[in-house]
N, C-alpha and C positions, 0 to 999 in steps of 0.2 A: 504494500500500500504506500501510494507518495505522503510524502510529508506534509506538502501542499494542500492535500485533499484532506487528512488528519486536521490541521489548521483551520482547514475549512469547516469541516464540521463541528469542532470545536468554537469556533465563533457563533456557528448560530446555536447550539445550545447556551451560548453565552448572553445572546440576543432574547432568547425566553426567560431568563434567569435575570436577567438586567430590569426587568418589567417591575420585579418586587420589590416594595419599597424600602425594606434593612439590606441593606449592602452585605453585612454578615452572613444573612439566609443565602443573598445569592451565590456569595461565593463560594460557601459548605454546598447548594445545591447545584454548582457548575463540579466542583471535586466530587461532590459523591457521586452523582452522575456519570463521569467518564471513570471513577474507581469502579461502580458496579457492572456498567454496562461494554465498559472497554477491554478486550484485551490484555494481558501483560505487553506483548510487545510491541501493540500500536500505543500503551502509555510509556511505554519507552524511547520511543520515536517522537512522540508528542515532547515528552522532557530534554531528551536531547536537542531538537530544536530549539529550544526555549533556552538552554544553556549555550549555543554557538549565534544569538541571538543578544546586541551589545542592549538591545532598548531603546537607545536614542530614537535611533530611526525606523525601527520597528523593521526592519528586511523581512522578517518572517511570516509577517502578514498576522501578527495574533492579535486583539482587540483588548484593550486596558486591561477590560473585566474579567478575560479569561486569563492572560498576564499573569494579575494578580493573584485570581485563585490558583492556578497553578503552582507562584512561587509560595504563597501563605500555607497551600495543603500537600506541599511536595511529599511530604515523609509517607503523607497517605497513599499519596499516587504509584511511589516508587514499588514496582513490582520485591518480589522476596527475591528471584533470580532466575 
């Protein structure tokens, strides 16, 4: 699976999740999301991008909110191995 496409669909869950109005809910509900529903190693591929990714200028194409949840729920995301 491209990475791109990973991104991709990782934003627009980020887009449903962005709706609620605690910022908190949404970000626990963009991680548990892609924790339950993902893969081990399309969340691997999701992370890795996120870390060859400097932020400034977003090259990777990820949207704040999912950014965020990403970096704040790493521990949860990170597969066992």
């Amino acid at each position: 699976m491209k990475t791109a496409h990973l991104i991709e669909m990782a934003n627009q869950i980020g887009m449903f999740f962005d709706s609620l109005p605690d910022r908190e809910e949404a970000l626990t509900g963009i991680a548990e999301h892609i924790r339950k529903f993902w893969e081990p190693r399309m969340r691997r591929a999701l992370l890795a991008a996120l870390d060859t990714d400097d932020g400034a200028h977003d090259k990777a194409g990820f949207s704040e909110i999912v950014r965020a949840a990403l970096v704040q729920h790493r521990a949860a995301l990170t597969p066992a191995n």
